[in-house]
LOFIVEX-790020 format. One record per atom (N, C-alpha, C): y, z, x; chain. Coordinates in nm, 3 decimals, decimal comma. Atoms other than C-alpha are relative to their C-alpha. Example, Ala and Ser with C-alpha at 12.3 -4.5 7.8 and 13.67 -1.06 7.14 Angstrom:
<node Y="-0,119" Z="0,000" X="0,089" chaine="A"/>
<node Y="-0,450" Z="0,780" X="1,230" chaine="A"/>
<node Y="0,120" Z="0,000" X="0,090" chaine="A"/>
<node Y="-0,119" Z="-0,006" X="-0,082" chaine="A"/>
<node Y="-0,106" Z="0,714" X="1,367" chaine="A"/>
<node Y="0,109" Z="0,073" X="-0,077" chaine="A"/>
***
This chain:
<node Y="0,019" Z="0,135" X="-0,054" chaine="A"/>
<node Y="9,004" Z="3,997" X="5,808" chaine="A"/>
<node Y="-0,096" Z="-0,082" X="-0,087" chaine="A"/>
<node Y="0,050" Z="0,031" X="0,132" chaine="A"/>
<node Y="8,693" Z="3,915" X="5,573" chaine="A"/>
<node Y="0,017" Z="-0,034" X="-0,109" chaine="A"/>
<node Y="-0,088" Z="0,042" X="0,164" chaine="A"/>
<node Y="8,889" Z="3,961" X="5,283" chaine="A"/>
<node Y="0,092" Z="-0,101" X="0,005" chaine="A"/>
<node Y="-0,107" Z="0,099" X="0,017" chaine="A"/>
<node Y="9,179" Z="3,759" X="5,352" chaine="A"/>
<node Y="-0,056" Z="-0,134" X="0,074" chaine="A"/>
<node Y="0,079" Z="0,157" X="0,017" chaine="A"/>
<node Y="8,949" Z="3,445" X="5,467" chaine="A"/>
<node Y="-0,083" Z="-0,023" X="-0,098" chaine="A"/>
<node Y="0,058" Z="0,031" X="0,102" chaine="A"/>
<node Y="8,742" Z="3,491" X="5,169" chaine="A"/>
<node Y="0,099" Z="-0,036" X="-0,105" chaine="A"/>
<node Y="-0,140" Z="0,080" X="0,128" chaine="A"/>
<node Y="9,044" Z="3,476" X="4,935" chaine="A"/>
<node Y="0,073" Z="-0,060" X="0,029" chaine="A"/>
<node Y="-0,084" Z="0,083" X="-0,055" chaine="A"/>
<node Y="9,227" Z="3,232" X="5,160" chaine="A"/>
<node Y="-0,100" Z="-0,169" X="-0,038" chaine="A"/>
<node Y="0,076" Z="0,097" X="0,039" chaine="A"/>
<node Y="8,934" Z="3,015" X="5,047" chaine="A"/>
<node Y="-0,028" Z="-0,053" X="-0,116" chaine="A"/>
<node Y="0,035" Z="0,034" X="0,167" chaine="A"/>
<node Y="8,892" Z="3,056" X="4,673" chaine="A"/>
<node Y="0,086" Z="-0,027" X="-0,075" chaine="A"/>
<node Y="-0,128" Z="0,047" X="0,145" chaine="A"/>
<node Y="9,165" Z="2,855" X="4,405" chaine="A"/>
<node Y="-0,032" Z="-0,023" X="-0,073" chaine="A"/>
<node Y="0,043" Z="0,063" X="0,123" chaine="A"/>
<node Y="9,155" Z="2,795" X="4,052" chaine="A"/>
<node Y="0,041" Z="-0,139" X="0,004" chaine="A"/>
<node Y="0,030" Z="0,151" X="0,007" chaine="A"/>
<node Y="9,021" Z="2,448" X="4,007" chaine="A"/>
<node Y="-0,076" Z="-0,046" X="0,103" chaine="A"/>
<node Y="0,084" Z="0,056" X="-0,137" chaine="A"/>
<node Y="8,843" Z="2,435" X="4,343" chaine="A"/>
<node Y="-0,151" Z="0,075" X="-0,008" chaine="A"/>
<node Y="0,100" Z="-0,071" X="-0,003" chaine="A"/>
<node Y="8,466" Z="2,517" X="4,395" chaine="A"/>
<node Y="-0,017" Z="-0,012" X="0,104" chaine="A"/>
<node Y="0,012" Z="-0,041" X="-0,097" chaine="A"/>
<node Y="8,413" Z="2,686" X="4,716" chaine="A"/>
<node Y="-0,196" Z="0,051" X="0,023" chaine="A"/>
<node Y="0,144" Z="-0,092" X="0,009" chaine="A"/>
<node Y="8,007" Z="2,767" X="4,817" chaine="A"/>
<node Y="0,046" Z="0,017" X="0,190" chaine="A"/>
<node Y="0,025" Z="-0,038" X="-0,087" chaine="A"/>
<node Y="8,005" Z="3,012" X="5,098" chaine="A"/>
<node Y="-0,182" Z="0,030" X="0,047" chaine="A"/>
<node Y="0,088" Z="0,065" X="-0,054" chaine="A"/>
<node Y="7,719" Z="2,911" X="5,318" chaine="A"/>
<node Y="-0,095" Z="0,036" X="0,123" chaine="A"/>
<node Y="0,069" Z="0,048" X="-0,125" chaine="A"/>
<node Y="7,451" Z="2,878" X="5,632" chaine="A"/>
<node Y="-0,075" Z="-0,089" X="0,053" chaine="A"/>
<node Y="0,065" Z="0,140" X="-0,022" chaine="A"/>
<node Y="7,348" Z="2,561" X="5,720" chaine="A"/>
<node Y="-0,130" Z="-0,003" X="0,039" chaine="A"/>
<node Y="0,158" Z="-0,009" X="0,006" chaine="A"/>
<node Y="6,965" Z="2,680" X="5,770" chaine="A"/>
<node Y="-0,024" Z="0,035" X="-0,093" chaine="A"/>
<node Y="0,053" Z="-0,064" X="0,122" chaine="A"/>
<node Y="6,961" Z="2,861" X="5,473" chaine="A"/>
<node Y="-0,091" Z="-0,108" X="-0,130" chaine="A"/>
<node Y="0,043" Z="0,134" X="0,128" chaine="A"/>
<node Y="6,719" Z="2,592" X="5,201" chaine="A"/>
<node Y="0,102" Z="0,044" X="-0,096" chaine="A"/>
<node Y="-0,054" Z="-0,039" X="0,145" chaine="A"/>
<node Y="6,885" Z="2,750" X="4,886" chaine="A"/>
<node Y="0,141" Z="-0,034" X="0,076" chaine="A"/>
<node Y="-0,181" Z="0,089" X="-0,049" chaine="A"/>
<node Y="7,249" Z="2,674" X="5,084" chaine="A"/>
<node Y="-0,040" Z="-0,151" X="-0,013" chaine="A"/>
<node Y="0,046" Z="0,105" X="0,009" chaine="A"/>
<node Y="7,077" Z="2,328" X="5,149" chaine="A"/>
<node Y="0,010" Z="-0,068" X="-0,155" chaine="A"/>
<node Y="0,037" Z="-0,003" X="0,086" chaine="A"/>
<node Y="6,960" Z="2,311" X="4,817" chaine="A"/>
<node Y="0,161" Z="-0,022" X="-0,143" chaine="A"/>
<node Y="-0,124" Z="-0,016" X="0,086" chaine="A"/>
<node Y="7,304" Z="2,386" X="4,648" chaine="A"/>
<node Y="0,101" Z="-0,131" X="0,044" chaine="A"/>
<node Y="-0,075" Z="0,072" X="-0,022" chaine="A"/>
<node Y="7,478" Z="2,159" X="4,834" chaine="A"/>
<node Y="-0,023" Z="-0,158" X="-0,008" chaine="A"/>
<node Y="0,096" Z="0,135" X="0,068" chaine="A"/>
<node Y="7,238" Z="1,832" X="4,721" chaine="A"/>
<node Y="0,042" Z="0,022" X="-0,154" chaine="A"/>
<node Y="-0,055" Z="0,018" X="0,196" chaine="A"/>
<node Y="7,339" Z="1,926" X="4,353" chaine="A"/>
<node Y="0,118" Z="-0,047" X="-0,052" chaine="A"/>
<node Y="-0,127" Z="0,027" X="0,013" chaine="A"/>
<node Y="7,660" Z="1,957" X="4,433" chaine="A"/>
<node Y="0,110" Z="-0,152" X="0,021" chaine="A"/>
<node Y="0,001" Z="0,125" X="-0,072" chaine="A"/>
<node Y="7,697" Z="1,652" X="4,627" chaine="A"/>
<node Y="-0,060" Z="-0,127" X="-0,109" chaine="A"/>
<node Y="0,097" Z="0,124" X="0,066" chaine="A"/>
<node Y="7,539" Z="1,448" X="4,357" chaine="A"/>
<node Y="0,145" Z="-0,029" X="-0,117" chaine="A"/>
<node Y="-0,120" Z="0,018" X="0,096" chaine="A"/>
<node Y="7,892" Z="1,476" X="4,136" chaine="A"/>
<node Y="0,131" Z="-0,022" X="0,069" chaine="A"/>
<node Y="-0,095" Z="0,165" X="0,054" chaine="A"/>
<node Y="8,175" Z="1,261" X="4,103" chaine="A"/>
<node Y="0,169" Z="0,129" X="0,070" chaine="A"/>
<node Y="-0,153" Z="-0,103" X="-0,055" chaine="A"/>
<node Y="8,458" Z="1,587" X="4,292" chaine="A"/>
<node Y="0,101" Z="-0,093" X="0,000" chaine="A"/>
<node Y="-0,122" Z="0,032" X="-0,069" chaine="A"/>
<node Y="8,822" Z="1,478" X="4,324" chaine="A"/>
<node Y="-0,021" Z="0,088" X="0,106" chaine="A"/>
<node Y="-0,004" Z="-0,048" X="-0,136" chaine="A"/>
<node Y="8,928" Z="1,453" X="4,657" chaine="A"/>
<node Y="0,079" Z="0,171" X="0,069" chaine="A"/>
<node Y="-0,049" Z="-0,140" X="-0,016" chaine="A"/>
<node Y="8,963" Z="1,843" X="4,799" chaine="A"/>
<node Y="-0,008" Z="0,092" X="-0,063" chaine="A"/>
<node Y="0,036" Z="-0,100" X="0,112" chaine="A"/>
<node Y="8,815" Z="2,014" X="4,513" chaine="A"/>
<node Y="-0,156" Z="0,063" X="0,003" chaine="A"/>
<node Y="0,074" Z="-0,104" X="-0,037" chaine="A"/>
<node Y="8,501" Z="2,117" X="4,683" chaine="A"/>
<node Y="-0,023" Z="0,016" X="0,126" chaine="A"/>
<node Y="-0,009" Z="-0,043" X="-0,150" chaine="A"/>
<node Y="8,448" Z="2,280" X="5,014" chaine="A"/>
<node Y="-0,097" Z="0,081" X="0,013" chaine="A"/>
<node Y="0,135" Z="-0,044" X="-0,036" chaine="A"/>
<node Y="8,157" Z="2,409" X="5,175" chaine="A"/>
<node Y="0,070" Z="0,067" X="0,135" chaine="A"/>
<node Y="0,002" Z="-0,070" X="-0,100" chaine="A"/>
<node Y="8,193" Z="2,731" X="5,428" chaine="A"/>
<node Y="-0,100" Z="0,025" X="0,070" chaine="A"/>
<node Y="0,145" Z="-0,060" X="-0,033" chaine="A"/>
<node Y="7,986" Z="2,769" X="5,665" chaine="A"/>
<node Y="0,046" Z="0,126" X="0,077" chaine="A"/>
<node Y="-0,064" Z="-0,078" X="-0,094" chaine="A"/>
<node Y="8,023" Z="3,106" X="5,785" chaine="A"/>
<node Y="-0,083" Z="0,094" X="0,091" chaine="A"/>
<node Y="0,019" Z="-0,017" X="-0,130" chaine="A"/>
<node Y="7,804" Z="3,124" X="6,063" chaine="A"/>
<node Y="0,105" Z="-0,026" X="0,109" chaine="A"/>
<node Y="-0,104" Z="0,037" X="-0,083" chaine="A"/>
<node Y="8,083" Z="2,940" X="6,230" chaine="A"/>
<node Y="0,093" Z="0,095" X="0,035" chaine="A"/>
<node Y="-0,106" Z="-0,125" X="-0,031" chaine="A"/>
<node Y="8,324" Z="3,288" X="6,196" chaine="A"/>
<node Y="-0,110" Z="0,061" X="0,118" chaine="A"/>
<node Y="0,070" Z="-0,112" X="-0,064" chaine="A"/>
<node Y="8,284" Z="3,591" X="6,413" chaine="A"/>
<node Y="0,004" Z="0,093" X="-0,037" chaine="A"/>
<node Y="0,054" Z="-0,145" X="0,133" chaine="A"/>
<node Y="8,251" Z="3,826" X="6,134" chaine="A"/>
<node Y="-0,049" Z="-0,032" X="-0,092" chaine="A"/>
<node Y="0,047" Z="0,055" X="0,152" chaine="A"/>
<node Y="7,990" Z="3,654" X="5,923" chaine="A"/>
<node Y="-0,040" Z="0,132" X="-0,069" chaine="A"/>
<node Y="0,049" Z="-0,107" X="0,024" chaine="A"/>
<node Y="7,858" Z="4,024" X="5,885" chaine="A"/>
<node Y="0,039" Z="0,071" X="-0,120" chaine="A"/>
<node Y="-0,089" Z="-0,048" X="0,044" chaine="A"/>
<node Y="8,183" Z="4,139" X="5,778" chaine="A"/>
<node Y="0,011" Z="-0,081" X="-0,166" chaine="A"/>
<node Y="-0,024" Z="0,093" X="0,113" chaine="A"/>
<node Y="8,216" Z="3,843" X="5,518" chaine="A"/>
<node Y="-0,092" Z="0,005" X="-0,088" chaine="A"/>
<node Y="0,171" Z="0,025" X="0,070" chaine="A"/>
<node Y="7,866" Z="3,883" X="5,359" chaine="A"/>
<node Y="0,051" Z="0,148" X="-0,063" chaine="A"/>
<node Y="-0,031" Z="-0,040" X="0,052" chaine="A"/>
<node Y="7,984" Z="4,176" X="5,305" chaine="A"/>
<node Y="0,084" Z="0,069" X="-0,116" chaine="A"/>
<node Y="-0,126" Z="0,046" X="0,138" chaine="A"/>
<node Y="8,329" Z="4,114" X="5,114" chaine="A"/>
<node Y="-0,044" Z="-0,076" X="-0,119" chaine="A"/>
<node Y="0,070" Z="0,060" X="0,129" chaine="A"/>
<node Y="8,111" Z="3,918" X="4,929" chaine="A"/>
<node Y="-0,072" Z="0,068" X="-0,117" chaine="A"/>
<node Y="0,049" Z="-0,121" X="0,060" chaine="A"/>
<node Y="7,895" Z="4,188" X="4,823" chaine="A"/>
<node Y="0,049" Z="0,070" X="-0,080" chaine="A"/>
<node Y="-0,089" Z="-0,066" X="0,045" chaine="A"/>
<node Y="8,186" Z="4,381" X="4,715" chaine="A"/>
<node Y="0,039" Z="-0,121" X="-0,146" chaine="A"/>
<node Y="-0,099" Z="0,071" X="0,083" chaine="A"/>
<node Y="8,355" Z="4,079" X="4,536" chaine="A"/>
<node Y="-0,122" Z="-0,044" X="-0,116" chaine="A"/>
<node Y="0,126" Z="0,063" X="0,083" chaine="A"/>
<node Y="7,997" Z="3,944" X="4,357" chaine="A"/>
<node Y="-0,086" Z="0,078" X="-0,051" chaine="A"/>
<node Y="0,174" Z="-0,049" X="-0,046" chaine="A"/>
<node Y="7,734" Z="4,210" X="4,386" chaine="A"/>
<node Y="-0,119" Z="-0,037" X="0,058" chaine="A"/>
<node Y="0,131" Z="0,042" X="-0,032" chaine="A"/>
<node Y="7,548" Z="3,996" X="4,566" chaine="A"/>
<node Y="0,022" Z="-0,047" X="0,204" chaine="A"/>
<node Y="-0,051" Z="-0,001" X="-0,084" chaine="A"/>
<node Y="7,566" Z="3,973" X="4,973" chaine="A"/>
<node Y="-0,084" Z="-0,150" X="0,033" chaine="A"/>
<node Y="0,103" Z="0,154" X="-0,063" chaine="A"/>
<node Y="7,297" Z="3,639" X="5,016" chaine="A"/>
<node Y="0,088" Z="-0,097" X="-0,035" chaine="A"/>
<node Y="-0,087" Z="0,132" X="0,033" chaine="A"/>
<node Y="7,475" Z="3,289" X="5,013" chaine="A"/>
<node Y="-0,200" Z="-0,100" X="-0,024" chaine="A"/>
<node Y="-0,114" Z="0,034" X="0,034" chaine="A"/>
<node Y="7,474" Z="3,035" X="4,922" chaine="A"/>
<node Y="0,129" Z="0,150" X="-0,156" chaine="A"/>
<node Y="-0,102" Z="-0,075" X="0,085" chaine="A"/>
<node Y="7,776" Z="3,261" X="4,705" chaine="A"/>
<node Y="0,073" Z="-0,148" X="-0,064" chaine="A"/>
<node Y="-0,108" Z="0,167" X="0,019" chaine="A"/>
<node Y="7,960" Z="2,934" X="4,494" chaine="A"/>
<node Y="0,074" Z="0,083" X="-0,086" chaine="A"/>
<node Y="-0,137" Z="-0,013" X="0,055" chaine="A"/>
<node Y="8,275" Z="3,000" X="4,357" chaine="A"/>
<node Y="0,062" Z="-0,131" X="-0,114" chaine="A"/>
<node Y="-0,058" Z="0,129" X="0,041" chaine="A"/>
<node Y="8,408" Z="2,780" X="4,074" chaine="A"/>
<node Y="0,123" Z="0,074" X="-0,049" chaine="A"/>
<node Y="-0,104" Z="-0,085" X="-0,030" chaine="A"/>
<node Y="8,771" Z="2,877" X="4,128" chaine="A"/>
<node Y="0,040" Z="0,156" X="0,058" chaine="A"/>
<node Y="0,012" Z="-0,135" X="-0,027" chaine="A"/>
<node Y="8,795" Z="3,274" X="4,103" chaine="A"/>
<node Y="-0,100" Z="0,064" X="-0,052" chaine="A"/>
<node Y="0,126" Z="-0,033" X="0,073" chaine="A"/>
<node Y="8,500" Z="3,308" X="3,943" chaine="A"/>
<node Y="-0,129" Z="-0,039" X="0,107" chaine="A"/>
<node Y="0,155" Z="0,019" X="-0,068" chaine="A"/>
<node Y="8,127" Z="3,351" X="4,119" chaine="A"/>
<node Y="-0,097" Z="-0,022" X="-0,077" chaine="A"/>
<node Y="0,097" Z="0,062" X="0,116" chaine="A"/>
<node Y="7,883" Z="3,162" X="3,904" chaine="A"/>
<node Y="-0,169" Z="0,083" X="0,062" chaine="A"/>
<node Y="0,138" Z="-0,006" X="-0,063" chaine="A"/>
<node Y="7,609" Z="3,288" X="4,141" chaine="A"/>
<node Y="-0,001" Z="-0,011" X="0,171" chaine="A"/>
<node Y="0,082" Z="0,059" X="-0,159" chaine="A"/>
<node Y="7,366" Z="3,154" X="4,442" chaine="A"/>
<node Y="-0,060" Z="-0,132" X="-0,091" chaine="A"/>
<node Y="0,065" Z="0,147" X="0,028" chaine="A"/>
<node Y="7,155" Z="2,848" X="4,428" chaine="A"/>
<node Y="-0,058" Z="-0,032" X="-0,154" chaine="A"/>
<node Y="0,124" Z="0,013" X="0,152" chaine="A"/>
<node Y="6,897" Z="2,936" X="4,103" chaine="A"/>
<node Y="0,122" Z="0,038" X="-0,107" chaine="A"/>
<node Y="-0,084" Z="-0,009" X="0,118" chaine="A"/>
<node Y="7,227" Z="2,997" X="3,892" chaine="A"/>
<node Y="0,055" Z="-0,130" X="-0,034" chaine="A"/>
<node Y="-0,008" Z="0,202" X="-0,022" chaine="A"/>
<node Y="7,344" Z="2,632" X="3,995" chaine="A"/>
<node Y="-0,115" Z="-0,078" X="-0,087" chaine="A"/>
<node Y="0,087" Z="0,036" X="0,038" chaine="A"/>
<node Y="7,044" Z="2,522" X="3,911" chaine="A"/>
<node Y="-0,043" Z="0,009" X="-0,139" chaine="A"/>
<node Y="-0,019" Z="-0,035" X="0,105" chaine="A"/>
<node Y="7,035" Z="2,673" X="3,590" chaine="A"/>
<node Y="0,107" Z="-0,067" X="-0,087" chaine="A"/>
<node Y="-0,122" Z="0,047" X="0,001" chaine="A"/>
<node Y="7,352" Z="2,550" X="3,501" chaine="A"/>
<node Y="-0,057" Z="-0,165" X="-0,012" chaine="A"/>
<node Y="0,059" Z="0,176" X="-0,081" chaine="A"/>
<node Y="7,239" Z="2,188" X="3,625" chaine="A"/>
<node Y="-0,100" Z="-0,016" X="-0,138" chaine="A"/>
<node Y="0,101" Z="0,025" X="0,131" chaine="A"/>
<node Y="6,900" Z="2,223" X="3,356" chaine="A"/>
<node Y="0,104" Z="0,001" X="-0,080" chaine="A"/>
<node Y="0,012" Z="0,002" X="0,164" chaine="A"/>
<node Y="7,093" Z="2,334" X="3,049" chaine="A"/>
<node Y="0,111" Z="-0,101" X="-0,112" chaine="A"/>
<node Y="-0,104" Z="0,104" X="0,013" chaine="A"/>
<node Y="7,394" Z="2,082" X="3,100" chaine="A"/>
<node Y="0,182" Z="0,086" X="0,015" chaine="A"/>
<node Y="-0,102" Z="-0,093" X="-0,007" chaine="A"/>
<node Y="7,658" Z="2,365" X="3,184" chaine="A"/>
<node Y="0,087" Z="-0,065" X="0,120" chaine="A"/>
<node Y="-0,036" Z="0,082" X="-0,127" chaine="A"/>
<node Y="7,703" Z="2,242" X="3,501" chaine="A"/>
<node Y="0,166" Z="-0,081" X="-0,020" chaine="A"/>
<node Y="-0,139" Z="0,119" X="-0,031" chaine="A"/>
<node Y="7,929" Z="1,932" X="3,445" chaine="A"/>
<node Y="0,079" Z="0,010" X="-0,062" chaine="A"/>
<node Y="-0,145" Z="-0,031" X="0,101" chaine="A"/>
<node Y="8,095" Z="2,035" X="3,140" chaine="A"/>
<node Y="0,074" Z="0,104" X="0,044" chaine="A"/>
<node Y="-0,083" Z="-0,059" X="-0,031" chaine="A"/>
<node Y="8,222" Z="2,312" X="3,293" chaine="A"/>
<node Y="0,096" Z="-0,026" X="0,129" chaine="A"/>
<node Y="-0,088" Z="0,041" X="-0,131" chaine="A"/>
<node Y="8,356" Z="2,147" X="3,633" chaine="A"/>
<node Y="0,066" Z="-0,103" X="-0,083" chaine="A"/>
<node Y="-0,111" Z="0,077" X="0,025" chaine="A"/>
<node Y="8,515" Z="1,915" X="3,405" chaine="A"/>
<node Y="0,077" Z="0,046" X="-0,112" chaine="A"/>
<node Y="-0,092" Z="-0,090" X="0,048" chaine="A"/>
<node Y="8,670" Z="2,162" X="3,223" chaine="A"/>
<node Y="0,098" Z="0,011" X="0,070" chaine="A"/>
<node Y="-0,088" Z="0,015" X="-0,129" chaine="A"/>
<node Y="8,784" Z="2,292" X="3,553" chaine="A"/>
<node Y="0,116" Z="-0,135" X="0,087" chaine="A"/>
<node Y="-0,095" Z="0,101" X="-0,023" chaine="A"/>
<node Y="8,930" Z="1,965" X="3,601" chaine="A"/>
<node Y="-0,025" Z="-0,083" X="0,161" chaine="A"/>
<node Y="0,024" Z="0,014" X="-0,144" chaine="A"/>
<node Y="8,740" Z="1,943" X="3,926" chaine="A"/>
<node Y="-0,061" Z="-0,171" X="0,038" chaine="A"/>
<node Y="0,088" Z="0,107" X="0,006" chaine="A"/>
<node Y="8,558" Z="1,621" X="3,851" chaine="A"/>
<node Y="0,086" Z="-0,194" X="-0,063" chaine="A"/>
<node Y="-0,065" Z="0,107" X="0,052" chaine="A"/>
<node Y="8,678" Z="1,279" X="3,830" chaine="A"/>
<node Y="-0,004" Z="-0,085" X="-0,085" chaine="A"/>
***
């Protein structure tokens, strides 16, 4: 069940950050993200407190990333990270050239 809503979520060309809307560093990711120029439907924010297996999902994550803490962002099928990889990304100018690689950006 986990698995197939986590990969029912992630496409190449879309950036997906799985989420908790208290979390700062979720917060945090989603102010960076929010600050660029997306075509419409090319990023999506989970929050998955809202499931009833966030447990389960944190853990597919784990499996799929090595890493079970969100924010988890996805740019397509690829996991760039959590927040301080964003961020990273964001300083060294990786960031935008690569979402507009991705084609994600308008």
């Amino acid at each position: 069940m986990a698995q197939e809503f986590v990969n029912s979520k992630i496409h190449p060309g879309k950036v997906v950050v799985f989420m908790k809307p208290s979390c700062p560093y979720c917060r945090k990711t989603k102010e960076i993200l929010h600050q660029l120029p997306f075509k419409q439907g090319l990023l999506e924010f989970v929050d998955i407190t809202a499931t009833s297996n966030m447990s389960e999902i944190q853990d597919y994550l784990q499996q799929l990333t090595g890493a079970r803490t969100v924010p988890r962002v996805f740019f397509g099928k690829d996991c760039i990270g959590g927040c301080s990889d964003l961020e990273t990304m964001q300083q060294n100018g990786e960031l935008f050239s690569r979402l507009k690689d991705m084609g994600a950006l308008q």
